[in-house]
N, C-alpha and C positions, 0 to 999 in steps of 0.2 A: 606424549600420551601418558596419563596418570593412570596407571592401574592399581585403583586403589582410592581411599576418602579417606578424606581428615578435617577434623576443626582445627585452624590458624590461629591464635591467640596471642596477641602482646601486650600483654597486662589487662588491662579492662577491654583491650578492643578486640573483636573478635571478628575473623570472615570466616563465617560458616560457608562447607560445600551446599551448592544448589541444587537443589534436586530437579536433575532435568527428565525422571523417567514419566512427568505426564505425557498421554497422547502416542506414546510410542506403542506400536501395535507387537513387537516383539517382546515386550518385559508381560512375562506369564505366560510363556510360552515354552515346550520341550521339545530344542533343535536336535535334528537324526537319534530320536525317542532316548538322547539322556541327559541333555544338558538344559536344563531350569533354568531360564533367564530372569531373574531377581530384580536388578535397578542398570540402571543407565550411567556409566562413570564420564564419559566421553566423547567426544563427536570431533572428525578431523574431516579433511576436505577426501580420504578414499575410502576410512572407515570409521565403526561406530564401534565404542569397546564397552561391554557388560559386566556387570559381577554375575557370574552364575553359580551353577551346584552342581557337579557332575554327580547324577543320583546313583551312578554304576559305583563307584569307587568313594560317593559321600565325602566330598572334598569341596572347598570353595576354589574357581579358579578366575582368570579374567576372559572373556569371547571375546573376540576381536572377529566383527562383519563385515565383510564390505557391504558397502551399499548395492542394493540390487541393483540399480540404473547402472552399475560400472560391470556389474558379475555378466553381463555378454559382450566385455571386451575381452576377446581372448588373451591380449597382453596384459592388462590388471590382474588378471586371474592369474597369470603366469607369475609376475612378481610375487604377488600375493600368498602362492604356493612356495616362491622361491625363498620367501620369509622363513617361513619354517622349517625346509629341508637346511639352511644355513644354520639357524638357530638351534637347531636341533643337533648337527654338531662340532658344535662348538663346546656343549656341555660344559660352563664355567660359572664358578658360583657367583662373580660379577656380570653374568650375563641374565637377562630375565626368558625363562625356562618354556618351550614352547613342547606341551603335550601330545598334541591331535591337530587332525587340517583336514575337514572335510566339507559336504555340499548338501544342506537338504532344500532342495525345491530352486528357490531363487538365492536364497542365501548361501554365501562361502563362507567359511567362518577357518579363525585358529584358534583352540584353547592354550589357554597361556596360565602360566604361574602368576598368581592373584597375591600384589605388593601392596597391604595396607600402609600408606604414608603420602609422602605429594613428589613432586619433582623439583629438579634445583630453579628452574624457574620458581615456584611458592618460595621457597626459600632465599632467592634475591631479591622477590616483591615485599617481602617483610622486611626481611633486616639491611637488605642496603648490599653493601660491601660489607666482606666478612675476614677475620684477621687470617693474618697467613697461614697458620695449624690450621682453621679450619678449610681453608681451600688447600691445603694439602691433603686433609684427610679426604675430601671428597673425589679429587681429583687422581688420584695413586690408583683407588681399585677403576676408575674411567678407565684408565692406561692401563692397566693389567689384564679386564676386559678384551680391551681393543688390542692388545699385544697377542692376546689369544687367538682373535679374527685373523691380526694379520698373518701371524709364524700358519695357520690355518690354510693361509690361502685365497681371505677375504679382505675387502675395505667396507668401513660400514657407510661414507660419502656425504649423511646426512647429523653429523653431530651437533650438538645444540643443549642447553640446560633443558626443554622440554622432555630431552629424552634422557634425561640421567635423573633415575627412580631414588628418591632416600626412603628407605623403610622407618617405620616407628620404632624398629629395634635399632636404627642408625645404620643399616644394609645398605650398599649403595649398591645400582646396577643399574645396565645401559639396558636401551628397549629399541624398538622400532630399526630390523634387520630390515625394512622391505626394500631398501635400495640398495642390498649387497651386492657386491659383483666381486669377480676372482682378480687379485692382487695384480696379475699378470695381463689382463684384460684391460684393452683401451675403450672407454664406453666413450659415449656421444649424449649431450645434452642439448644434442641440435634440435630447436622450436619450443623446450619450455627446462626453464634453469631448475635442475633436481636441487632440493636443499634450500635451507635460510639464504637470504644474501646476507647476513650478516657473519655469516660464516663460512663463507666462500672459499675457497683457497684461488690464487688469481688464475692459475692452471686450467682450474674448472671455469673460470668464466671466459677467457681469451682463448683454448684451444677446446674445451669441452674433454677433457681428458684427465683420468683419476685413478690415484694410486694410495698406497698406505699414507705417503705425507700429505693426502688433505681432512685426513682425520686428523694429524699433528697439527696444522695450522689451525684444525678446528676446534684442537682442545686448549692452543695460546690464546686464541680468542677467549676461549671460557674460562680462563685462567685470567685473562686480562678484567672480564666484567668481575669474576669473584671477589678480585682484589680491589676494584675500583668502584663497584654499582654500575660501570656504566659501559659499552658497548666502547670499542675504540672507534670506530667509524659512524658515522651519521648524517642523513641526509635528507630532503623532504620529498626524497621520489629513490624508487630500488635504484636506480640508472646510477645515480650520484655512488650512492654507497657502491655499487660495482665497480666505481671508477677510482674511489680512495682504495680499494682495494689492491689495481691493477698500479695504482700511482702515487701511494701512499703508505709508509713504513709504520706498522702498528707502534705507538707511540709508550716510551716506556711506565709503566704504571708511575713510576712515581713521580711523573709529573703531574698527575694528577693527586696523587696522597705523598705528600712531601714528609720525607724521613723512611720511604718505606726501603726494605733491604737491595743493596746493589744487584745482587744475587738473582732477586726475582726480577728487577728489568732483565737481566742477562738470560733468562729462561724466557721470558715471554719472547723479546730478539730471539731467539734459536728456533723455539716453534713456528714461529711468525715469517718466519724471511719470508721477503716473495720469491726468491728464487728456490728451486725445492731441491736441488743439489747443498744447498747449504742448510735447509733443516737434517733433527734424525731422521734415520732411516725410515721408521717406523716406529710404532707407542711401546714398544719395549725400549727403544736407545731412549725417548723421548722421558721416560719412566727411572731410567738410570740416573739422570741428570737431571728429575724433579728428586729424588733420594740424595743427588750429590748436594744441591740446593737448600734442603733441609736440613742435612747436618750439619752446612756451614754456618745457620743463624742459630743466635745463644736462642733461652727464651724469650727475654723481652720482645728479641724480634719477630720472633712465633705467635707469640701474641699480643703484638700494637694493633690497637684498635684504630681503623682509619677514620677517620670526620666525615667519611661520609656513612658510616655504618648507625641504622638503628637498633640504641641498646635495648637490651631488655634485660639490665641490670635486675629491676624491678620485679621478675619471675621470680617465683623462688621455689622451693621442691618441694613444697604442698601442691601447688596451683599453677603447673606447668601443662601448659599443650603446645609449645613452637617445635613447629615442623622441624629445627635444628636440634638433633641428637645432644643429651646433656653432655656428653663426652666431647665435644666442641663446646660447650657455652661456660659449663661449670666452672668457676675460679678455684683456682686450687688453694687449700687452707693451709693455714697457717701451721708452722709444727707444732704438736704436740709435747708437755712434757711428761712424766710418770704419771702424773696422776689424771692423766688425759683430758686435762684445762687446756685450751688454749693460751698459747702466749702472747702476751704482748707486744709492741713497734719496741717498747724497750729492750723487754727482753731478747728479741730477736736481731737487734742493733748491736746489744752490746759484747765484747770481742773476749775481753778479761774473763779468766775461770774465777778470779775473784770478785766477792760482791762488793769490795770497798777495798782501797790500798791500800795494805797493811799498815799499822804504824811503825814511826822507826821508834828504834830500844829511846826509853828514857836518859836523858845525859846526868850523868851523877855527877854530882856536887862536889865530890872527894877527891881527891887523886888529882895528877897531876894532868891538865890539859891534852897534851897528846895520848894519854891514856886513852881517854875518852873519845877522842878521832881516830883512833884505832878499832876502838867497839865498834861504833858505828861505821866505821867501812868494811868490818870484818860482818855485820851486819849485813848489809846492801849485797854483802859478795855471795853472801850463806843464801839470802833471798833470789837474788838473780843466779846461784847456780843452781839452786831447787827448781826455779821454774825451766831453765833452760834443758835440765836433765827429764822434767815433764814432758816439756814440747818434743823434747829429742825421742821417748820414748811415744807419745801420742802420735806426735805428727810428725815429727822432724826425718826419720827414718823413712818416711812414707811419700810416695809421690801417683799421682794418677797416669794411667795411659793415655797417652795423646792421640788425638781425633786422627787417624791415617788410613778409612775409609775412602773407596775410590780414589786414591794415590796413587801412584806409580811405586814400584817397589824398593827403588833409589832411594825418592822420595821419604818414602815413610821408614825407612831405613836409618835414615839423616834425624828424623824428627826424632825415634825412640833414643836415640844417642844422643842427642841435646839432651832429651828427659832424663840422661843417666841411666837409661837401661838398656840390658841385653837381646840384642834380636835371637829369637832363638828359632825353632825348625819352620823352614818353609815347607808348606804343601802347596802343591797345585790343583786348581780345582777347573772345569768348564762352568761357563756361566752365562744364560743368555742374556742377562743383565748389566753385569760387570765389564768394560772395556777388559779387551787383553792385556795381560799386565801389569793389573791395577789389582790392588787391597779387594779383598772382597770381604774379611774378618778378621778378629783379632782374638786373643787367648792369653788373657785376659781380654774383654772387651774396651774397647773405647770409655776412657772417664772413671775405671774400675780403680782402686784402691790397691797400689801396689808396691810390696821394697824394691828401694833403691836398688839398681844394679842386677836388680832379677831380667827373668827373662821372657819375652812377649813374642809369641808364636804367630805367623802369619799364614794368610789361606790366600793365595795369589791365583787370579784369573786367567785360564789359557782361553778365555773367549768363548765363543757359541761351541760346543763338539759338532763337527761335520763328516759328512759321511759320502761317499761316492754312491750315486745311482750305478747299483748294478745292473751285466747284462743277460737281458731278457726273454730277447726275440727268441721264436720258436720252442720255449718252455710253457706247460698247460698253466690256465688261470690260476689254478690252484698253490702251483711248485712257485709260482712269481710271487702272489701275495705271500708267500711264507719266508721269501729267499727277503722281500724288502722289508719285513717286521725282524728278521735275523739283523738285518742291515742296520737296525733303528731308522727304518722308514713308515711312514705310513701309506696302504694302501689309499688311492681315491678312486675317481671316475672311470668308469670300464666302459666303452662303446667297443661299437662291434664294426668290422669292414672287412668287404669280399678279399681276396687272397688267392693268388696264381701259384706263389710256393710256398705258403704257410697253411699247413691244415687246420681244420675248425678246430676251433677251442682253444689255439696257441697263442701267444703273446707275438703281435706285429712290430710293435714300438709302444715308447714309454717315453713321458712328457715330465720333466725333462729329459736329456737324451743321457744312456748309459756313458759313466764316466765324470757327469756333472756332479759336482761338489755343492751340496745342501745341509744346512740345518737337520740334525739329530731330530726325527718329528715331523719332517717334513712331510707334506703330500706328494704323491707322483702318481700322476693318469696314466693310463694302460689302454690301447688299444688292440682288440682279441679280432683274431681272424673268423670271417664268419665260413670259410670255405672257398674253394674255388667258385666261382661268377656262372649261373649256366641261363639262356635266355629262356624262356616258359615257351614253348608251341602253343597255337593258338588250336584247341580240341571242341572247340562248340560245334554240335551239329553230327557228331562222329558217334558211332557205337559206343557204348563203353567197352568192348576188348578191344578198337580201334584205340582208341586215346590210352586205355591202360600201356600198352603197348610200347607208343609213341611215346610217353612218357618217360617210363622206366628207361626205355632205350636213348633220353636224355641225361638220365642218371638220377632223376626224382622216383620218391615216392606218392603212392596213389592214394588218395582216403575218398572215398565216397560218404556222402551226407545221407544222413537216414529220409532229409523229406526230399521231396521231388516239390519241382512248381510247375506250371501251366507255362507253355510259352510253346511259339510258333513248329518247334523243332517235334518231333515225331515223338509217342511216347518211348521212351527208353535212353532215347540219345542225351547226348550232354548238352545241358540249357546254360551251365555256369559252371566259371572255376575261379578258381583263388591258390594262390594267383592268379593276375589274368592275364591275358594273351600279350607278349614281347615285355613282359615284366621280369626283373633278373631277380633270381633267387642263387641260393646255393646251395652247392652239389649235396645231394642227400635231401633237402628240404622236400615237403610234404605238399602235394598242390590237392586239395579238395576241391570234388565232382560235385554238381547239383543234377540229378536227370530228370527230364524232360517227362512231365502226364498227360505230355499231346497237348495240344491247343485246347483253351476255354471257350464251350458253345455258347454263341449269348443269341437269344433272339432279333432278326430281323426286324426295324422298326416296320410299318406300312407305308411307302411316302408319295405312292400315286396318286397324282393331282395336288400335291403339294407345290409351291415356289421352289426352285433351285436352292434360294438360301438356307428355306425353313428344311426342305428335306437335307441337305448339307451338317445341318445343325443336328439334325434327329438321329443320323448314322453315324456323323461322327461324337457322339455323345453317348449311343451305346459300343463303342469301340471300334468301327471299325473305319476303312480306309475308303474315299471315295472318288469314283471317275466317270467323268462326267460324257456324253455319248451324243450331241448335236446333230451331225452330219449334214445335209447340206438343208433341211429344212426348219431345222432349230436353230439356226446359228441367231435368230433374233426372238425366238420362242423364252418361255420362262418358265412351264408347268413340266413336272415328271408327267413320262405317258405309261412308264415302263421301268422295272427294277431287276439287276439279274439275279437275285434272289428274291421270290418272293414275300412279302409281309407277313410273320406268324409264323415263319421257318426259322431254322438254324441255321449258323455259320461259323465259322474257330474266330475268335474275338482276333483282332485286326488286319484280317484278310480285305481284300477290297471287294465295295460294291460297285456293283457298274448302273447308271442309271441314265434314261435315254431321255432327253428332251424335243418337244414339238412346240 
């Protein structure tokens, strides 16, 4: 889904977006009186997305419709809805931001946060394969995103470069929540495969069952095309590709772009496995481990252009429009020196503070030979102690901190003492990111400029902070959500169910169950009791002090409806309730009366000497109910001779008529 237009340009050639808002009956139109439908951005196989104007609030945002032909499936609708109560919160500025979700007429619509840019699709049909920095830069906030979803309590099940939005400021964010479902939830993809097949995870296509890791398998895939241009799997029918999938190891990028870092074969194998016990957990481990992978490559390796990638050397920052943010494309310049010239391949080659090697002293003519092999080693010695007591104070003294980043704390212990330096205070810190036990920063940082034998401060990982579900049962809705934000929980889901010894309004149980060890942040469901269970008496036809009565002495309360309707039952008595009759409610709940205005008089048709059928048709067309009266000299007769109401009379609308044949 592109929310959002752009022109494509690589050098002279350009793909302009198509304007496809001809003919569309909705652009100039204002859905539920505020939102201006403008152009046409997008059309998918369950919706169509708009740029509109919400004129309340004068803002630009994207409408996202389903199509009317799908809006009286009650399950589309449901998803559809379930889009944006997901998205909504999730609240993450790698996620693309969902407004409103409402309904005017035949159209559903969501409005959404309106992403002027294209998606990572535009951006691998232009350039090909893209170098490593930049599929890391795109790929980090995907995972940060989706790390959100998952610690949330969601999987998003349908990931793809389609739906990973680049802004023109270089934003990246994921789109298209409609096939969320909760973390913990076995969904079914029984009769049509949710999601690309080229992004499958095998899980989903051999059991039909999806968890956080087939978004990780689906962001190795997209990690694997970024780096390569090309899909790892392919086939000339879906079938095939399902089946490399279920029977084929995503193949390591760099056999396809030879020289590329060992590092990233080894990430794309971790996301990829087919078995899902050995991918991360989910796109935050997944996320740790694309940060671990990035600090291990110098730059060159950051930025090797693979042959399959098209340049756009050729752009230059006058006359740029590639969908790729300049903070991925731009090469980085050359140093500068004082007078803010650039410098040269020479200059910047060459290593000596001097611009030329000194000369050695002149040998004098006089004196006796070893005199003069004296000077000049007294020379050489005066030059090389100058420069040595230079280097000593420039640089000699000086050494950088070593990369010891997601290390273990041995580990990086070992390295700052090879470097000559001092470990100096540990702290511990939690991290949802960082393995237990591992570097998560440094003090001085990684690479920083430091003397010898000083001292480098570490900040070590005690892992995700977790926290015990506390217990609940029998405490009001209120005291619970406060007791699990105390907790560093977060509240979720509250449904409601009847209760023999929990009174209304208390806490029955909680999902997970009290005692269970979670993530600091987590959700926990709550189920509230709705009251003890009492079955409804069935009161139609009764006085109202009779039914009041009976009621209350079930332990309900009585509301009576201000209209009455017409109905068979006498005027006064009860025509309807609500609940209704062997319906359970609970104890205290409120059953509302409908009373009876007596039967509706409706005219008797006339139907003497009519046919049996036609008069049939005549009585029962004005309401009422008809019986038929032969006796022994009708029994082959066809005409009414006789009605027992006569034509032009009254009678309470579907009372029976009786009519006699001869």
């Amino acid at each position: 889904m592109v929310v959002g237009e752009v022109g494509v340009s690589v050098g002279a050639r350009t793909l302009a977006c198509v304007d496809t808002t001809l003919q569309d009956p909705l652009v100039g139109q204002v859905l539920d009186g505020r939102y201006r439908v403008d152009a046409r951005i997008a059309v998918g196989g369950m919706a169509t997305v708009y740029r509109a104007v919400d004129t309340r609030l004068d803002r630009v945002l994207a409408l996202k419709v389903m199509h009317p032909t799908l809006a009286t499936d009650a399950s589309f609708v449901e998803r559809f809805i379930r889009e944006a109560k997901s998205v909504a919160r999730l609240a993450h500025p790698n996620v693309v931001q969902v407004f409103d979700q409402g309904t005017d007429g035949s159209y559903v619509y969501l409005a959404m946060e309106y992403i002027a840019g294209c998606t990572l699709r535009d951006v691998l049909r232009e350039r090909g394969a893209l170098q490593p920095r930049a599929a890391f830069d795109i790929l980090e906030p995907v995972l940060a995103a989706l790390g959100a979803a998952h610690r949330a309590g969601f999987v998003h099940r349908d990931m793809k470069p389609e739906n990973v939005l680049i802004g023109d400021d270089g934003r990246v964010k994921v789109a298209d929540f409609g096939l969320v479902r909760s973390v913990d939830t076995v969904t079914s993809t029984t009769g049509a495969v949710l999601g690309t097949v080229s992004y499958l995870a095998p899980e989903q296509i051999e059991q039909g069952t999806a968890d956080a890791r087939v978004d990780v398998y689906a962001c190795g895939v997209v990690l694997y095309e970024m780096l390569t241009g090309d899909k790892p799997h392919d086939g000339d029918s879906p079938a095939i590709v399902l089946y490399k999938h279920l029977h084929e190891d995503v193949p390591p990028p760099s056999a396809a772009v030879p020289g590329l870092a060992y590092e990233l074969d080894e990430l794309v194998a971790s996301a990829t496995a087919r078995t899902p016990g050995v991918r991360p957990h989910d796109a935050v481990a997944l996320l740790a481990q694309v940060r671990a992978a990035r600090g291990a490559l110098d730059e060159e390796q950051l930025d090797a252009l693979p042959p399959q990638a098209r340049s756009a050397a050729h752009d230059n920052a006058e006359d740029r429009t590639s969908v790729i943010p300049r903070s991925l494309t731009v090469p980085r310049p050359l140093p500068v020196n004082e007078d803010e010239e650039p410098l040269g391949e020479a200059a910047t080659n060459r290593t000596s503070r001097f611009e030329a090697e000194p000369p050695l002293p002149p040998r004098r003519r006089s004196g006796p030979p070893r005199r003069g092999l004296l000077a000049i080693v007294t020379a050489v010695l005066l030059v090389l102690g100058l420069g040595a007591g230079v280097w000593y104070i420039n640089s000699g003294q000086f050494t950088k901190v070593p990369a010891v980043l997601t290390q273990t704390q041995a580990r990086a212990e070992q390295r700052l003492e090879a470097a000559g330096l001092e470990v100096g205070a540990i702290r511990h810190e939690y991290s949802d990111t960082v393995e237990r036990g591992t570097v998560i920063s440094t003090d001085p940082e990684p690479g920083a400029r430091i003397r010898k034998n000083d001292a480098v401060a570490l900040v070590v990982s005690d892992g995700p902070e977790t926290v015990k579900v506390p217990y609940l049962k029998g405490s009001r809705l209120a005291k619970a959500k406060a007791q699990l934000k105390e907790d560093g929980l977060e509240p979720g889901l509250v449904t409601e169910a009847f209760s023999e010894d929990i009174a209304k309004g208390a806490v029955i149980s909680s999902s997970p169950e009290a005692g269970t060890e979670r993530r600091a942040g987590s959700v926990v469901s709550l189920v509230v009791s709705k009251g003890r269970p009492v079955d409804v008496p069935d009161v139609t036809g009764e006085d109202l002090a009779d039914a009041r009565a009976e009621l209350q002495g079930a332990g309900l309360k009585v509301r009576v409806s201000a209209e009455g309707v017409n109905s068979e039952f006498d005027k006064g008595q009860v025509a309807l309730q609500s609940p209704g009759p062997d319906q359970r409610a609970a104890e205290g709940d409120t059953v509302t009366l409908t009373l009876s205005k007596g039967p509706e008089m409706v005219e008797v048709p006339d139907v003497v000497g009519d046919s049996v059928g036609d008069a049939k048709t005549a009585l029962e067309g004005a309401g009422f109910k008809v019986k038929e009266d032969r006796g022994l000299l009708g029994l082959f007769g066809d005409t009414v001779k006789s009605q027992s109401v006569a034509g032009g009379e009254t009678a309470p609308k579907g009372s029976t008529i009786t009519i006699t044949i001869r």
